[in-house]
C-alpha positions in Angstrom: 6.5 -8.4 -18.5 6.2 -11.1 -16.0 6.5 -10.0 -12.4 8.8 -11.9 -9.7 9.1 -11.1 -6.1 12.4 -9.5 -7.0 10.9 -7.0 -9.7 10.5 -3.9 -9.5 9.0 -2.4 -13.0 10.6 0.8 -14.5 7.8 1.1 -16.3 4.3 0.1 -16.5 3.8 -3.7 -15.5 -0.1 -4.9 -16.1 -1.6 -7.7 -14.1 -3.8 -8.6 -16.7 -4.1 -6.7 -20.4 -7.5 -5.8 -20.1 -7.5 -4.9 -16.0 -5.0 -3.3 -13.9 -0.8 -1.9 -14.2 1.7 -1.0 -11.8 4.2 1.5 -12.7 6.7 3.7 -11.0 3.8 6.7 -9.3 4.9 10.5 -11.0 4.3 13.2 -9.1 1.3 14.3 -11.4 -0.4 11.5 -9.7 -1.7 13.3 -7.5 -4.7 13.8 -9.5 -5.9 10.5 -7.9 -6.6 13.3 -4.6 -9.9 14.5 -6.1 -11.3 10.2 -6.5 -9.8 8.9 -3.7 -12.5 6.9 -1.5 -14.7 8.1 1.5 -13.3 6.0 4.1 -9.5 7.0 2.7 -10.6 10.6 3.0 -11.7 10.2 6.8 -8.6 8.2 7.2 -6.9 11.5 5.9 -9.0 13.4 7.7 -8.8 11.9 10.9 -4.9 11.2 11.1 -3.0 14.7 10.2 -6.1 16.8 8.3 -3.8 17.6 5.2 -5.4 18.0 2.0 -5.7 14.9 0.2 -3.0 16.6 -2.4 -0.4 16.9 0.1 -0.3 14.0 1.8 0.4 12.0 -2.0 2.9 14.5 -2.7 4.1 13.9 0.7 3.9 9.6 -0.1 5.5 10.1 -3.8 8.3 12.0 -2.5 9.5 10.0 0.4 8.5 6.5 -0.1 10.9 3.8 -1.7 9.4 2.6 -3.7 6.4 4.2 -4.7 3.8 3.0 -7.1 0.8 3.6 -8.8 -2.1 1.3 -9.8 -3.8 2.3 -13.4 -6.2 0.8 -15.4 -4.3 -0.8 -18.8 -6.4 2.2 -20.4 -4.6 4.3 -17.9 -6.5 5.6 -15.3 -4.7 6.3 -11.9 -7.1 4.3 -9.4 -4.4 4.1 -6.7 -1.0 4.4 -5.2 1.0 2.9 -2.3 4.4 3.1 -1.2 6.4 2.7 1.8 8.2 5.2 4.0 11.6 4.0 4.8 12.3 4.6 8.8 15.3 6.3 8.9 16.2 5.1 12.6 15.5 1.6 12.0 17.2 0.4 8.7 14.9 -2.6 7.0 11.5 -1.7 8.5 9.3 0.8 6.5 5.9 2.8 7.2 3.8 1.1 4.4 0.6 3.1 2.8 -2.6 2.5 0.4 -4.6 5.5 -1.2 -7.2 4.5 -3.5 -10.4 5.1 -5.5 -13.9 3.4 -5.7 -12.3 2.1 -9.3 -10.0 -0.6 -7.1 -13.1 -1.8 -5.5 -15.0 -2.4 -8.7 -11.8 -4.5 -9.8 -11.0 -6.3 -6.7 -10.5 -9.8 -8.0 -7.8 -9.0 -10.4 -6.6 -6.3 -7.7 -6.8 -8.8 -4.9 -4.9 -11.6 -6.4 -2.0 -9.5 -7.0 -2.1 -8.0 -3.9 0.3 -10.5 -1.8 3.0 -10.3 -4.8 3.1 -6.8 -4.1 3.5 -7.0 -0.2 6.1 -10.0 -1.3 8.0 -7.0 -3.1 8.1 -4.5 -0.4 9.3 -7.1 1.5 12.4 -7.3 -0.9 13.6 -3.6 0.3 11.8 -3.9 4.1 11.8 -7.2 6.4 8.9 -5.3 8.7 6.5 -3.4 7.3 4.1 -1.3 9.4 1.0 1.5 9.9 -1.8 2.7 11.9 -5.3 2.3 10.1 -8.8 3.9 11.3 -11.0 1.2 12.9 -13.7 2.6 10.9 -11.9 1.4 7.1 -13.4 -2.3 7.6 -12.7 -3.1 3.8 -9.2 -2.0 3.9 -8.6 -3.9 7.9 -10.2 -7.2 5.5 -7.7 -6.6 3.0 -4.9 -5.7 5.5 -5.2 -9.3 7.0 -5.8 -11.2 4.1 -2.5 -10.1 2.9 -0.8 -11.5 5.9 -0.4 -8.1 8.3 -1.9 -8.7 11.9 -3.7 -5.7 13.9 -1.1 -5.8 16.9 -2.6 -3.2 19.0 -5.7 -0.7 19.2 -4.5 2.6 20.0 -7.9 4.1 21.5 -6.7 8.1 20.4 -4.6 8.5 17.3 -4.3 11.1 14.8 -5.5 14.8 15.4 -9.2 13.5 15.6 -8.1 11.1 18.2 -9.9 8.6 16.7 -9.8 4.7 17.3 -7.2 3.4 15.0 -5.1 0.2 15.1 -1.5 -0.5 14.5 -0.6 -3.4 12.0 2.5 -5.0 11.3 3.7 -7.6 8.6 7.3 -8.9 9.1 8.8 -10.9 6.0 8.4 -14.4 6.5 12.2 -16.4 6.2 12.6 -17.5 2.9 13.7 -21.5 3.8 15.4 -24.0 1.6 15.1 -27.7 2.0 18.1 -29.2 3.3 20.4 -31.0 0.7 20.4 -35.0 1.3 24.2 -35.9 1.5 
């Protein structure tokens, strides 16, 4: 299957055949709870302290869309999704639970990554979250991808932790103008 910005698999849709897949995310995917990373566990931790378990059931069952990243032998190394905002239409809570596994893949996971953001843009023109200042990797990866920290907020979450807020708004698709 050959991914566009416009779409969204059904089923399982690999970036390469011998690396990574995104399909649809199950609710049995939350399996991934017991590998997710350390600094994705803190960021747990230090936001709402659910269990790991809960807060993907909580991801799968009210994000649209939701996906989940698998090896092509198919093993769940991550899934992210975005929470629509039900008071503002068109802008959408955006999230990103992974193992170690995405880390060992990162180039093919990395040069996917902006197609993906491309296609939540398709279904949200602002895209937004708060991340813990201590996830470095994941802040890299954050602004690589084209979102921008736009504030610190010194005491978020039930640790009140340093987190920031970041924020991608979909860039205007623009046409040349036609030559009379």
């Amino acid at each position: 299957m050959t991914l566009t910005h416009s779409t969204v698999p059904s089923r399982q849709a690999c970036i390469s055949p011998e690396t990574l897949c995104v399909r649809p995310a199950h609710a049995a995917d939350v399996r991934l709870a017991g590998r997710l990373r350390a600094a994705d566990l803190a960021e747990i931790q230090a936001a709402v302290g659910w269990p790991p378990e809960e807060v993907l059931r909580y991801g799968i069952e009210v994000s649209r869309p939701c996906f989940a990243v698998t090896h092509s032998v198919g093993d769940l190394l991550a899934l992210f999704g975005v929470e629509p905002e039900i008071r503002h239409p068109g802008v959408g809570r955006v999230w990103f639970l992974g193992s170690d596994a995405v880390t060992a893949n990162s180039f093919a996971f990395l040069r996917q990554s902006k197609n993906w953001i491309d296609e939540l843009h398709n279904h949200y023109a602002e895209l937004w979250n708060f991340i813990d200042a201590r996830n470095r990797l994941q802040i890299r990866w954050l602004k690589w991808c084209g979102f921008s920290l736009v504030r610190p907020v010194e005491r978020h979450g039930i640790e009140r932790r340093p987190f920031y807020e970041f924020r991608k708004v979909r860039t205007p698709v623009t046409t040349p103008a036609r030559q009379p």
